[in-house]
N, C-alpha and C positions, 0 to 999 in steps of 0.2 A: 697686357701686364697682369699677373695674377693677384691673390692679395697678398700673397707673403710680402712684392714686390711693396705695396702700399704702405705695408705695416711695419715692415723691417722682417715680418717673419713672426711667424707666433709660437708661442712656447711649447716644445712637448707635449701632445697629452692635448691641446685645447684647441677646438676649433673653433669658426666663424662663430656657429648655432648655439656654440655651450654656455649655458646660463641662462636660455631663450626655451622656454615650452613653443613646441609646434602649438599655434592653434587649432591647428586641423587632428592633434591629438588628443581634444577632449570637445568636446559640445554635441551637438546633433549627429555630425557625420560620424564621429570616432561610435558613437553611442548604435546609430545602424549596421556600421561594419562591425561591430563588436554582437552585433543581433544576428546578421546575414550569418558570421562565423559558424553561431550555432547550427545544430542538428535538427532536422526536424521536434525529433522529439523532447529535445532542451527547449525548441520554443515554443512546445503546448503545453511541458513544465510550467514554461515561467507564466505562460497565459491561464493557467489553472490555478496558480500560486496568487496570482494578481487577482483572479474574480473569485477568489474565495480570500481577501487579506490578507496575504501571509506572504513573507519573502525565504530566503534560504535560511537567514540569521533567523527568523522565527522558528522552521524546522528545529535547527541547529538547539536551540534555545530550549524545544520543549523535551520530557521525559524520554525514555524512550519509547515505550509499551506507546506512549500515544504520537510520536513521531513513528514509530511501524504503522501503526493504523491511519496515518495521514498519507504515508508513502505508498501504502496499498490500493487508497480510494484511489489517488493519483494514478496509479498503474491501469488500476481497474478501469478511470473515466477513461484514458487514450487511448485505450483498445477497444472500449467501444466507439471513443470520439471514430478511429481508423476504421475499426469495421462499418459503420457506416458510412463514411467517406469513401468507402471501395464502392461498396453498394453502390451510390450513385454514382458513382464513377464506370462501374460494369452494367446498369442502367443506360448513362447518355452513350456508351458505347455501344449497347444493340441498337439506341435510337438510332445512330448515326450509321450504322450497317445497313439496317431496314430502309433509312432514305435513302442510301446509297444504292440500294438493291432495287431500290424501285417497291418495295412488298406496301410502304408507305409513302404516302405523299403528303405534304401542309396542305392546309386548306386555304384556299383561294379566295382574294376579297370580296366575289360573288356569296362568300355562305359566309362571313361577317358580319352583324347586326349589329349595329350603334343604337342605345338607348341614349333618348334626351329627354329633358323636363319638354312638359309639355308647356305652356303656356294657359295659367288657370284662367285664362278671362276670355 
């Protein structure tokens, strides 16, 4: 039995849900998917935005001559944040060639040294 069958049928235009917020459209998970959405570089915006106090509305809010120079530093810090993110990124990647090739090997629990306190007495 469906629900029209239940109800008599519901009016044009209105379903079961209407009137009803999903809860899964707003709190925590709506709040990640709405993060995941973004771009990489939207979310080192808003991480940059964040550990310096400021949100979009503050942007929005200030002059502009010093909203340019807010948007610049911004540009400026993610292209070094990226450049050196590559960096190590093309670092662990000779690491991982070089082990793989044999040129390097880890060192082995034999050449290890554990320091301990001694015992003063």
């Amino acid at each position: 039995m469906n629900i029209n069958g239940l109800f008599g049928g519901l009016p044009p235009g209105v379903t079961v849900a209407s009137g009803k917020a999903d809860p899964l459209e707003r709190g925590p998970r709506a709040e990640f998917l709405a993060y995941m959405e973004k771009s990489p570089a939207e979310r080192m915006r808003d991480t940059w935005l964040k550990a310096h106090g400021l949100s979009e509305d503050d942007l929005k809010a200030m002059a502009p001559a010093e909203r340019e120079a807010v948007e610049q530093q911004i540009a400026a810090d993610i292209k070094a944040q990226m450049q050196e993110d590559a960096q190590e990124q093309a670092a662990l990647q000779a690491r991982k060639q070089a082990l793989q090739s044999g040129r390097i090997t880890l060192p082995t629990a034999s050449f290890l040294v554990l320091v301990t306190e001694q015992d003063p007495a």
